[in-house]
LUMVO-389792 format. One record per atom (N, C-alpha, C): residue number from 0; residue in one letter; atom name; x, y, z. Coordinates in steps of 0.001 Angstrom, whole numbers. Last residue first. Example, Ala and Ser with C-alpha at 12.3 -4.5 7.8 and 13.67 -1.06 7.14 Angstrom:
BEGIN
1,S,N,12850,-2250,7080
1,S,CA,13670,-1060,7140
1,S,C,12900,30,7870
0,A,N,13190,-5690,7800
0,A,CA,12300,-4500,7800
0,A,C,13200,-3300,7800
This chain:
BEGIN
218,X,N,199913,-19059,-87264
218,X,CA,201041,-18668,-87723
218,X,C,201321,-17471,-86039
217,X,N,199248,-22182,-88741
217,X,CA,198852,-21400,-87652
217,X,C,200123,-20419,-88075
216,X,N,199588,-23756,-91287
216,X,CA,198560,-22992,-91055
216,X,C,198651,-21681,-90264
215,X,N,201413,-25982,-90668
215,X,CA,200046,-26470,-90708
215,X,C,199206,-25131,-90549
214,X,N,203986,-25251,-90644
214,X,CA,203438,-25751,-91857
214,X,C,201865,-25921,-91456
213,X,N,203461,-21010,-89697
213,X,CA,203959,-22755,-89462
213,X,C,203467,-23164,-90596
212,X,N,203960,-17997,-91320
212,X,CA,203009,-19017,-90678
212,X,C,203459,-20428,-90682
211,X,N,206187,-15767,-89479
211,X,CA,205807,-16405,-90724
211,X,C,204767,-17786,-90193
210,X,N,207040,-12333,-88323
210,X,CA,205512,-13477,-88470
210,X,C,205935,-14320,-89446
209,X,N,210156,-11667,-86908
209,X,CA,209213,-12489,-88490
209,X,C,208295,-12782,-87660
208,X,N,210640,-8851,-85363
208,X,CA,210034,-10566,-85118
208,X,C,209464,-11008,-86133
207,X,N,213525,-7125,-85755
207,X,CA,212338,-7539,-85609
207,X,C,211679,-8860,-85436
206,X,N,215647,-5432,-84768
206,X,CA,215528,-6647,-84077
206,X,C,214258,-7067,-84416
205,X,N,218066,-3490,-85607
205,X,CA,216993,-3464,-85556
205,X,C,216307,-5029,-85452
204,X,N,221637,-1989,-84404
204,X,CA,220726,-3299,-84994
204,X,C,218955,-2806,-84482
203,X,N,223115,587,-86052
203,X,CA,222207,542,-85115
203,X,C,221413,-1169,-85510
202,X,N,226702,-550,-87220
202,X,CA,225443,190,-87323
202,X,C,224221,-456,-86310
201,X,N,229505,-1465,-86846
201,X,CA,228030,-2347,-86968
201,X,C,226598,-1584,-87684
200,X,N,230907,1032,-86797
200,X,CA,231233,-221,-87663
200,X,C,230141,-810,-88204
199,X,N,229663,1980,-84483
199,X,CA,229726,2494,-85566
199,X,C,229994,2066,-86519
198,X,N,229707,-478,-82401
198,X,CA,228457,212,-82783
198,X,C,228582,894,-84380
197,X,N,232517,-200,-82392
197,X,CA,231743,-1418,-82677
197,X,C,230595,-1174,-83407
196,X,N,233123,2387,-81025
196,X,CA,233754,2263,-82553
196,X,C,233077,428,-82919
195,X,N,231764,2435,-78448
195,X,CA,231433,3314,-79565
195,X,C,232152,2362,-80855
194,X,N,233761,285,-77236
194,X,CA,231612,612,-77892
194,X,C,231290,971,-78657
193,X,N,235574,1814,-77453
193,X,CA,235224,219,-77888
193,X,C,233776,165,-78197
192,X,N,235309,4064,-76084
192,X,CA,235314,4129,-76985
192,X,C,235913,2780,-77779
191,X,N,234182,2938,-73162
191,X,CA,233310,3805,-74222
191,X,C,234040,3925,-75590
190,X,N,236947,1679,-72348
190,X,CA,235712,905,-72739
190,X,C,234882,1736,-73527
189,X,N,240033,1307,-73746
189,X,CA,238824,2021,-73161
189,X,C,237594,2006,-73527
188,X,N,241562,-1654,-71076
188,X,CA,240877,-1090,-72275
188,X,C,240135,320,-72151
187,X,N,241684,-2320,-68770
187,X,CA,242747,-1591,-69408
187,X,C,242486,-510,-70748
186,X,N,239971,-4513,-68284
186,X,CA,239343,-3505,-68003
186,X,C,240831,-2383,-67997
185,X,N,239862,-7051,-68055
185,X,CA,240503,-6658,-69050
185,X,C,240661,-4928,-69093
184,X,N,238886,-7462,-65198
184,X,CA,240758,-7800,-65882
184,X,C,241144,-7587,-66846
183,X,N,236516,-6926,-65805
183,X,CA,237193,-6434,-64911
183,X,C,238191,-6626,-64950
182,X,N,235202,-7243,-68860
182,X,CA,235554,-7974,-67780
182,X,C,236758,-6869,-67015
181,X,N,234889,-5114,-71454
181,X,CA,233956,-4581,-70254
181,X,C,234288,-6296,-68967
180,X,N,236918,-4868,-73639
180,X,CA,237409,-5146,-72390
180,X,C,236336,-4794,-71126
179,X,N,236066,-5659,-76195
179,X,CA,235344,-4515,-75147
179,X,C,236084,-4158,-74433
178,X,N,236769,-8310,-76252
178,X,CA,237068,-7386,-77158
178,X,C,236361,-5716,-76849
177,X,N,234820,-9160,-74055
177,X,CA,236163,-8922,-74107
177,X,C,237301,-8138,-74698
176,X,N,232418,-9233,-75380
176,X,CA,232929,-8618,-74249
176,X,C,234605,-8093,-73803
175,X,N,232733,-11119,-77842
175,X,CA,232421,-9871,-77452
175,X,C,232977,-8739,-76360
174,X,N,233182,-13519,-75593
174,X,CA,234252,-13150,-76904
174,X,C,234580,-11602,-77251
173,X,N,230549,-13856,-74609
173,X,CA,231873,-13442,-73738
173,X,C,233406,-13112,-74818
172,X,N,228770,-13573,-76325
172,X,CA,228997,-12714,-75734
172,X,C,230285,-12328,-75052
171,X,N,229714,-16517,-77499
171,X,CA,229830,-15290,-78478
171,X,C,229618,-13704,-77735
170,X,N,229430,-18107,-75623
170,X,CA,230653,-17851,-75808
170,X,C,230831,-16490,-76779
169,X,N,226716,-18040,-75224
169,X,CA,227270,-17189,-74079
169,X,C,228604,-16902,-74737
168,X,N,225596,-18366,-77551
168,X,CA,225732,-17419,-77835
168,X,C,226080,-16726,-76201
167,X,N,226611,-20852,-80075
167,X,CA,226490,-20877,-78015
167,X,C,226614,-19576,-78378
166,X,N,223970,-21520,-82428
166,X,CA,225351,-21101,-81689
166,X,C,225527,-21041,-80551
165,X,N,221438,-23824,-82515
165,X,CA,222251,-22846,-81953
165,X,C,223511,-22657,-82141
164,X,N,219586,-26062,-83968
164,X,CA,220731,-26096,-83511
164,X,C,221166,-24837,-83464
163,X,N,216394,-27959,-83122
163,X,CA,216612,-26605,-83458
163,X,C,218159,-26517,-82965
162,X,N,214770,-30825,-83317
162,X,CA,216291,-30126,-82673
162,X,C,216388,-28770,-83347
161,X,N,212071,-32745,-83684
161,X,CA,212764,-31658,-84509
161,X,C,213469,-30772,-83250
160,X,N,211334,-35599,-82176
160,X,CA,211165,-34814,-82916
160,X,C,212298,-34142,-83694
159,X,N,212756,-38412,-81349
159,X,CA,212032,-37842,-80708
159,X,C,211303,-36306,-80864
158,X,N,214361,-39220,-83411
158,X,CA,213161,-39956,-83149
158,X,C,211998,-39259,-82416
157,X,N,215316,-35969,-84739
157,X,CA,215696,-37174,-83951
157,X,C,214247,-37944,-83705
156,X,N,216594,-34009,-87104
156,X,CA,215514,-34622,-86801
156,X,C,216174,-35913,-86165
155,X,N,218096,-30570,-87026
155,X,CA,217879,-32038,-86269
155,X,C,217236,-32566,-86423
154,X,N,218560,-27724,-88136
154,X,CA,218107,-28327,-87684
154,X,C,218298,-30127,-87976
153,X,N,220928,-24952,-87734
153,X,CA,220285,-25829,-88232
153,X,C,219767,-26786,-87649
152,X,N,222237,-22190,-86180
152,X,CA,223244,-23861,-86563
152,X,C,222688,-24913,-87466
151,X,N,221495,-19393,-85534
151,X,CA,220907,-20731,-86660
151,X,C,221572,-21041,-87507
150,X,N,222635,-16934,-85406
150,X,CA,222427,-17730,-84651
150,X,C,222168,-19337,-85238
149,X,N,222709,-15637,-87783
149,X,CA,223612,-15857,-87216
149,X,C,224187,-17069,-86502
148,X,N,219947,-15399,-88450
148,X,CA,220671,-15807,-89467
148,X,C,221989,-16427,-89119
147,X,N,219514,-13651,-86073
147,X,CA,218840,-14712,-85961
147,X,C,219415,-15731,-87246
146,X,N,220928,-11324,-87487
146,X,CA,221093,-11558,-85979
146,X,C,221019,-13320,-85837
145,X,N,219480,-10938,-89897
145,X,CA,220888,-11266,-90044
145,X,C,220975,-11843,-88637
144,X,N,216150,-12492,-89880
144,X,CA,217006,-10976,-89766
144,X,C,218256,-11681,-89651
143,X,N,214565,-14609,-92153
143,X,CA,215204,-14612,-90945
143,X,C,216021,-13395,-91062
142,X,N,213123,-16475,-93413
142,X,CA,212720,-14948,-93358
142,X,C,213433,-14280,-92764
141,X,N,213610,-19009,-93621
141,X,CA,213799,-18130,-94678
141,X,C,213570,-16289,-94878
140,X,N,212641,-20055,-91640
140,X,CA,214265,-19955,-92016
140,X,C,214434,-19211,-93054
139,X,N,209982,-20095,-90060
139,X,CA,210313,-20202,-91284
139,X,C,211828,-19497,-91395
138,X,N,210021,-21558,-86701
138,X,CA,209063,-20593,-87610
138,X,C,210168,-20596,-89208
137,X,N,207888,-24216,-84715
137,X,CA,208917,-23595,-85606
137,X,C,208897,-22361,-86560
136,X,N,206107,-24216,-81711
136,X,CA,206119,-23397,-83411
136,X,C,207592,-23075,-83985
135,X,N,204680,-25736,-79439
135,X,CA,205756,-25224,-80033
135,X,C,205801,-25148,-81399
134,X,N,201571,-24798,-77457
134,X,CA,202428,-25647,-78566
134,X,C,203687,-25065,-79042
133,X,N,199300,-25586,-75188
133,X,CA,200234,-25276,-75713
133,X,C,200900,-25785,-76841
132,X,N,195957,-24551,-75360
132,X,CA,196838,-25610,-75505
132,X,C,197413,-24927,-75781
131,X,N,194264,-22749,-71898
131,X,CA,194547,-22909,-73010
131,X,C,195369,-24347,-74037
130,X,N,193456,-21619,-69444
130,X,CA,194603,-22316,-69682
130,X,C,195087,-22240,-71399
129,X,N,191173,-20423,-69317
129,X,CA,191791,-19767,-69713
129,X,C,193173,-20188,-70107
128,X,N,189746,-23063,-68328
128,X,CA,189974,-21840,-67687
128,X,C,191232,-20891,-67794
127,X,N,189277,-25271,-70062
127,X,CA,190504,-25208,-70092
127,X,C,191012,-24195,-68354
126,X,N,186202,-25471,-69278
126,X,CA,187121,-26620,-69290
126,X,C,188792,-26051,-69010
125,X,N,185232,-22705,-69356
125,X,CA,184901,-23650,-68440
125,X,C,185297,-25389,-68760
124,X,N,186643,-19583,-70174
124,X,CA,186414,-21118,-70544
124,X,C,185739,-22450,-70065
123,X,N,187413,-17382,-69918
123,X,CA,186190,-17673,-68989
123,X,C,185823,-19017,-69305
122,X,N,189696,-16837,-71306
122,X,CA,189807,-16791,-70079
122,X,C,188354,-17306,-69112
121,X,N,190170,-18541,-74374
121,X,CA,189214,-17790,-73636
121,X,C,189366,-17916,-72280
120,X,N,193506,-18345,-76065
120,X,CA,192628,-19051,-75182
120,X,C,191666,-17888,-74479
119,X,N,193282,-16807,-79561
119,X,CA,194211,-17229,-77870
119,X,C,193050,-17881,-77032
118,X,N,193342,-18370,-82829
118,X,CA,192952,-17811,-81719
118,X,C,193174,-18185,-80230
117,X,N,193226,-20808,-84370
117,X,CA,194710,-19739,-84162
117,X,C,194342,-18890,-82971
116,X,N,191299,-21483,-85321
116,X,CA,191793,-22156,-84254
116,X,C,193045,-21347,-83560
115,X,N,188527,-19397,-85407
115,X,CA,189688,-19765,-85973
115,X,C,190647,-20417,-84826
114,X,N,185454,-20873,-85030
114,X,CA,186341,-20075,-84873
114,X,C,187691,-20129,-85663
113,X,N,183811,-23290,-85576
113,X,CA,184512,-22361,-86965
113,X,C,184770,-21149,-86421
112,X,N,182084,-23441,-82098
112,X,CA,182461,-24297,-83548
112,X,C,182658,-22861,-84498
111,X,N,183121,-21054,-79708
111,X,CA,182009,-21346,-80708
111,X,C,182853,-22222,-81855
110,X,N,186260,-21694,-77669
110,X,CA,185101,-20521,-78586
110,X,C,184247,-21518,-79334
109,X,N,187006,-23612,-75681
109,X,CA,187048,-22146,-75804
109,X,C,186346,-21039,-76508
108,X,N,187221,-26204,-76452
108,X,CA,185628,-25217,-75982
108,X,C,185526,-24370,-75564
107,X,N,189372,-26551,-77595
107,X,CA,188137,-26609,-78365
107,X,C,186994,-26288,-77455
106,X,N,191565,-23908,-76581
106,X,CA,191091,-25308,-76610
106,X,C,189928,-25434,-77353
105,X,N,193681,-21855,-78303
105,X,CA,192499,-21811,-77559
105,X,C,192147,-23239,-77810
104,X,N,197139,-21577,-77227
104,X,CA,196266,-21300,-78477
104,X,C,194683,-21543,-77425
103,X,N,200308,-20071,-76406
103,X,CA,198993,-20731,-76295
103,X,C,197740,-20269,-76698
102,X,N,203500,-20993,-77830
102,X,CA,202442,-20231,-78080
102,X,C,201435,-21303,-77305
101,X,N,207190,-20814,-77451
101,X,CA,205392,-21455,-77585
101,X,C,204815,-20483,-77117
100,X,N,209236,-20819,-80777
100,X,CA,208424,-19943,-79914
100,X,C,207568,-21293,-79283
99,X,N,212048,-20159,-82704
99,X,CA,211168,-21139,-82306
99,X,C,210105,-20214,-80800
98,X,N,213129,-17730,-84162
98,X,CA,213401,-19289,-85054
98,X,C,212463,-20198,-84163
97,X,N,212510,-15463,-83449
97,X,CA,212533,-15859,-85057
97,X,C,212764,-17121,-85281
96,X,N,213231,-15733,-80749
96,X,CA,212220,-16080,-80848
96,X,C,212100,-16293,-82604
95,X,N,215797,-15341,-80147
95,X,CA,215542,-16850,-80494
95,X,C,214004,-17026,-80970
94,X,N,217411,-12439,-81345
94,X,CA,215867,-12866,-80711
94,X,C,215896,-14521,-81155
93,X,N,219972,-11552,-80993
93,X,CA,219584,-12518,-82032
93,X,C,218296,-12598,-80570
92,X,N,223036,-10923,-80184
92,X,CA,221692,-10285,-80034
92,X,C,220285,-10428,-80582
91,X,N,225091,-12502,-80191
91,X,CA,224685,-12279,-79154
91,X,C,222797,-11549,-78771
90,X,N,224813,-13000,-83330
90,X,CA,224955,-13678,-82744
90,X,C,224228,-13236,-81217
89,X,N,226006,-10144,-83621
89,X,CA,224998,-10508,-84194
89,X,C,224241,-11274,-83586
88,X,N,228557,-10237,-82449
88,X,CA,227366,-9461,-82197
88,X,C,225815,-9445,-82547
87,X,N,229793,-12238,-84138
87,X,CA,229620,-12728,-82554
87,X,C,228646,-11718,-82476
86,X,N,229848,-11183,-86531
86,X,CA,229414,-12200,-86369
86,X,C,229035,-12727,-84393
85,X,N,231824,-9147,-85613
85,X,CA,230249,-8506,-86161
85,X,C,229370,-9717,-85974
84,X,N,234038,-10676,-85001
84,X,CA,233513,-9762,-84108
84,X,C,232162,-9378,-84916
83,X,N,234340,-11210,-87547
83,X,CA,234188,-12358,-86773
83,X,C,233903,-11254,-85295
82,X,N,234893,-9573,-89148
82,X,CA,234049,-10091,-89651
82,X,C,233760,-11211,-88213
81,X,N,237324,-8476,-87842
81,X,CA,236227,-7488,-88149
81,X,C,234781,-8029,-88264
80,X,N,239183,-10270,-88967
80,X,CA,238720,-9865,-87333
80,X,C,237717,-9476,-86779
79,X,N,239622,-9779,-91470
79,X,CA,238587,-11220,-90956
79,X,C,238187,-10960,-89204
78,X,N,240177,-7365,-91382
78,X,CA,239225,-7340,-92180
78,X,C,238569,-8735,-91238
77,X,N,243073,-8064,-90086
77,X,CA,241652,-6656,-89616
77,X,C,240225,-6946,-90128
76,X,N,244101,-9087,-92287
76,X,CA,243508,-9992,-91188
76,X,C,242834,-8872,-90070
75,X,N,244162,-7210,-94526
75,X,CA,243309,-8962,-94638
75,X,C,242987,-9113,-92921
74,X,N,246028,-5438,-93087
74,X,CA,245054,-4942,-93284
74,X,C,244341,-6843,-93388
73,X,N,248444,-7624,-93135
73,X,CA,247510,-6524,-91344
73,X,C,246316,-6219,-91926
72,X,N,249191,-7492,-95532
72,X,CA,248606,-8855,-94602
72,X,C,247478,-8079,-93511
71,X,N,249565,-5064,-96372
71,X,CA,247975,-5563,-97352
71,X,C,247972,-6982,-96201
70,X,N,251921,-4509,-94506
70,X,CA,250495,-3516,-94669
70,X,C,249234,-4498,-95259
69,X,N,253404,-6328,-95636
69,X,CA,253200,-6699,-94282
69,X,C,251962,-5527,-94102
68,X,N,253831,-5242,-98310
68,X,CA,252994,-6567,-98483
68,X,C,252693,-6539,-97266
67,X,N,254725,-3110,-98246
67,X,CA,253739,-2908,-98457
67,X,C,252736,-3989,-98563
66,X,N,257184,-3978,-96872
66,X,CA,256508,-2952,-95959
66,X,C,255060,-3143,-96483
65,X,N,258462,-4767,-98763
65,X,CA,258219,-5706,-98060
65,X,C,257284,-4743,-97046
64,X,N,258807,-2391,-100970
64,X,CA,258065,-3578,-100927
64,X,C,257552,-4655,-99980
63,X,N,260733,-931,-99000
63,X,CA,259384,-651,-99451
63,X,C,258273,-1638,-99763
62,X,N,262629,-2451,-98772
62,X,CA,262083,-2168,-97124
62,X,C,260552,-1770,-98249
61,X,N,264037,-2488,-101660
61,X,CA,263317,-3811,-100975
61,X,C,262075,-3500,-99833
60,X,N,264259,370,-101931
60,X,CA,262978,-670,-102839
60,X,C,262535,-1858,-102661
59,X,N,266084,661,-99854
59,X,CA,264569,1716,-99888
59,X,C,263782,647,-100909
58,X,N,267928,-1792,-97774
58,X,CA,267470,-1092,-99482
58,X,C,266626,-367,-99231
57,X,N,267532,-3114,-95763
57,X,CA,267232,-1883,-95749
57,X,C,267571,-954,-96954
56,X,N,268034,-5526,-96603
56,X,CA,266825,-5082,-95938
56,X,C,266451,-4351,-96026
55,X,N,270886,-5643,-97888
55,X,CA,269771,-5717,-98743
55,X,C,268401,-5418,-97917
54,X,N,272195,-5476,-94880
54,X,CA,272409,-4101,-96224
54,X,C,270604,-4143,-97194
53,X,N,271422,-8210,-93986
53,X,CA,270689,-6410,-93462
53,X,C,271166,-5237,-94626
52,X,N,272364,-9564,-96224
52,X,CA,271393,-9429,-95585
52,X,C,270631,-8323,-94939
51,X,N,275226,-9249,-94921
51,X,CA,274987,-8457,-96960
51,X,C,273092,-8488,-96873
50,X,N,275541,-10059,-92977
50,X,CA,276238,-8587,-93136
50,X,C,275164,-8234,-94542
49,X,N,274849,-12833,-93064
49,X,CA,274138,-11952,-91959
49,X,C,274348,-9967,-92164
48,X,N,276238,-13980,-95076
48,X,CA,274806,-13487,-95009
48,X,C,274375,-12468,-94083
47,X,N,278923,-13788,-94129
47,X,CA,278558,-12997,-94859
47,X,C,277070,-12791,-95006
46,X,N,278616,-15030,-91743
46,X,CA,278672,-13873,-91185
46,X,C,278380,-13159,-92706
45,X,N,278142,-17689,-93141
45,X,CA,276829,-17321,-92631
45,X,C,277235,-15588,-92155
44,X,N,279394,-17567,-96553
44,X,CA,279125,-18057,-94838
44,X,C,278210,-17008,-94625
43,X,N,277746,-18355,-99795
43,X,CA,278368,-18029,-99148
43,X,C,277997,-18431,-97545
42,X,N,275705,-20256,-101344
42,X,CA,277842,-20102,-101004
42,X,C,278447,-19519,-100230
41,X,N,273658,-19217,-101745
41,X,CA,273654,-20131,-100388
41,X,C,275074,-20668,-100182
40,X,N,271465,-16566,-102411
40,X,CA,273434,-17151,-102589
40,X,C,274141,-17780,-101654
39,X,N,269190,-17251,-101867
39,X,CA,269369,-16170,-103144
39,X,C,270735,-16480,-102893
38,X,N,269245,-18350,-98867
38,X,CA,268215,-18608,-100145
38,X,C,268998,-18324,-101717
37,X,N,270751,-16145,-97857
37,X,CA,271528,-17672,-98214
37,X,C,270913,-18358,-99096
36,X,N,268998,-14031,-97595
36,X,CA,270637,-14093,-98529
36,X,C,270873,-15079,-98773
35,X,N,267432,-15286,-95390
35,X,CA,266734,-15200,-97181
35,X,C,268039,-14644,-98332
34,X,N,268577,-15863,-93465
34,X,CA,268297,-17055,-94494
34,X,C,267833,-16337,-96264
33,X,N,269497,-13281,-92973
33,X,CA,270430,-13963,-92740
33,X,C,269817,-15133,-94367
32,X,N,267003,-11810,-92657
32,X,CA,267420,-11615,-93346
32,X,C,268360,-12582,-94128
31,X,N,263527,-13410,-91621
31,X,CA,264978,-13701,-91025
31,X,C,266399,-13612,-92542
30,X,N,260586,-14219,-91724
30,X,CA,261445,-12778,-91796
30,X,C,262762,-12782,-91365
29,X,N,259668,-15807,-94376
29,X,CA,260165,-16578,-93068
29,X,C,261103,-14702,-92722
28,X,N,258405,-15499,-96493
28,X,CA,257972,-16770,-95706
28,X,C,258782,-16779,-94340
27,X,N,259479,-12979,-96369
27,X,CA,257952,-12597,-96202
27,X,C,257920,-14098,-95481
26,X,N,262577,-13614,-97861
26,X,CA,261781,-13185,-96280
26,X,C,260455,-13197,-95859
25,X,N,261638,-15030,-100160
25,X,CA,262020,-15334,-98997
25,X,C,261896,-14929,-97698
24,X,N,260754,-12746,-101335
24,X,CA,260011,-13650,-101593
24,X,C,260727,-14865,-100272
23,X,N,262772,-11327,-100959
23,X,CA,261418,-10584,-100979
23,X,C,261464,-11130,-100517
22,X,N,265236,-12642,-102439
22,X,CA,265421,-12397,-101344
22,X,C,263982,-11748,-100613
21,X,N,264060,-12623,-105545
21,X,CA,263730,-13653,-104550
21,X,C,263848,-13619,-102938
20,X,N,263818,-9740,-105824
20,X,CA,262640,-10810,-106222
20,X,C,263256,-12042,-104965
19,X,N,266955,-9822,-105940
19,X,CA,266095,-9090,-104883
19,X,C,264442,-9564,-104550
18,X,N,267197,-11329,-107984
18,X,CA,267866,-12058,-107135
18,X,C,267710,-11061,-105493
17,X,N,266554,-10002,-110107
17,X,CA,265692,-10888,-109779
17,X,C,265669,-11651,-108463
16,X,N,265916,-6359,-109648
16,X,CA,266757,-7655,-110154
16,X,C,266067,-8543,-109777
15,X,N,262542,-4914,-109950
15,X,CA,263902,-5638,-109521
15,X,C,264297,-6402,-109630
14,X,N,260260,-4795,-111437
14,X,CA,261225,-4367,-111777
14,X,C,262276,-3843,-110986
13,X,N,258566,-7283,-111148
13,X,CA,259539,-7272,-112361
13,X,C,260246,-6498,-112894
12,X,N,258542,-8582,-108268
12,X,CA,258416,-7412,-109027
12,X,C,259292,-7110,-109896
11,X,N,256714,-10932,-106179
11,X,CA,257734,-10796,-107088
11,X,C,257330,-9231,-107889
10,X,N,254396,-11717,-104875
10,X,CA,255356,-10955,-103986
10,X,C,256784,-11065,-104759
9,X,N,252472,-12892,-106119
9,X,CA,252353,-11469,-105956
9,X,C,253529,-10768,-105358
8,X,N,253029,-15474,-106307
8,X,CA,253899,-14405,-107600
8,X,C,253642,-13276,-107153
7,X,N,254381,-16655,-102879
7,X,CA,252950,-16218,-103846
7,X,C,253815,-14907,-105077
6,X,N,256946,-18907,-102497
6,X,CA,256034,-18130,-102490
6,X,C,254958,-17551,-103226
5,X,N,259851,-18968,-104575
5,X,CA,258860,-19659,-103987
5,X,C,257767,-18053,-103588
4,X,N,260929,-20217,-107793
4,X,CA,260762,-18856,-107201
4,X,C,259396,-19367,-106157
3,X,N,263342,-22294,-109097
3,X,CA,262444,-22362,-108717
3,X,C,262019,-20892,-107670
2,X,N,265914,-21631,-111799
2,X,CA,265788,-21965,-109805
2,X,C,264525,-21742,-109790
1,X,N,267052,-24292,-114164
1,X,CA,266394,-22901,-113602
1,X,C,265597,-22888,-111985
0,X,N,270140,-25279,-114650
0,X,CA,268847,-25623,-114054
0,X,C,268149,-24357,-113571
């Protein structure tokens, strides 16, 4: 009966025995020498595993291999770490204004008939007195800086209008922060050069404000 080879094929090498192949391929799932001998020659006792086990560990072509797979894991999960800290920064620094704003516009007897309605309220008005109408302005999702890309959970339609959906961007500061260590208990850390090496990773954010024009025009 041919033995079944577990784990990912990447962690087989076709040019060791095979029965080192598997002892790999065993440990990586589970790092405990003892089992992964018994895996690969489960006749024998356990003091023999435990003896012939560490011999095979510290092979130079096994320790190598297994060294170089526990390197390419660390490195992957640096990488997603990486990605999820940039994401919280982003996040934290995200103008809400790219995605919703109010604005006050000019009442109708603010200016002369075929003004443009878009225009701000006249301060000498003699109805509104400079008051003006307010309004809330969605603005276009499609234009959106990475920051504000971040932020924007999507939108809602409830009876009662249009929900604009957020990230919580206290939790994404305080996540941030931390990984900083700028909280006073974490504060072991060193903080300038956490900064620094974020920043440099991240590069300088630039924060602009899409103009894009609402559906009805105004912009």
């Amino acid at each position: 009966m041919r033995r079944k080879r577990p784990g990912n094929r990447e962690s087989f090498d076709k040019t060791l025995p095979f029965e080192h192949q598997m002892f790999i391929a065993h440990y990586l799932q589970r790092p405990n020498a003892t089992r992964a001998y018994k895996a690969v020659r489960p006749h024998v006792s356990d003091e023999t595993a435990a003896t012939e086990g560490y011999t095979w560990l510290k092979k130079p072509e096994i320790a190598a291999r297994i060294a170089r797979h526990q390197f390419e894991t660390v490195k992957s999960v640096e990488l997603n770490g990486a990605e999820l800290i940039k994401r919280d920064y982003l996040i934290a620094t995200a103008d809400i204004r790219e995605l919703v704003e109010y604005r006050k516009f000019g009442c109708k007897h603010c200016w002369p008939r075929g003004t443009d309605p878009r225009d701000p309220p006249n301060i000498e008005c003699a109805q509104c007195h400079g008051e003006g109408i307010g309004r809330t302005i969605l603005r276009d999702t499609r234009a959106l800086s990475d920051p504000a890309a971040a932020v924007f959970a999507g939108i809602k339609e409830t009876k009662w209008g249009i929900e604009v959906k957020l990230a919580d961007v206290s939790q994404a500061k305080e996540r941030l922060y931390r990984h900083l260590g700028l909280f006073e208990k974490d504060n072991e850390q060193n903080q300038p050069n956490a900064l620094m090496d974020l920043l440099k990773h991240l590069g300088k954010s630039q924060l602009p404000i899409v103009e894009t024009p609402d559906d009805d025009g105004h912009g």
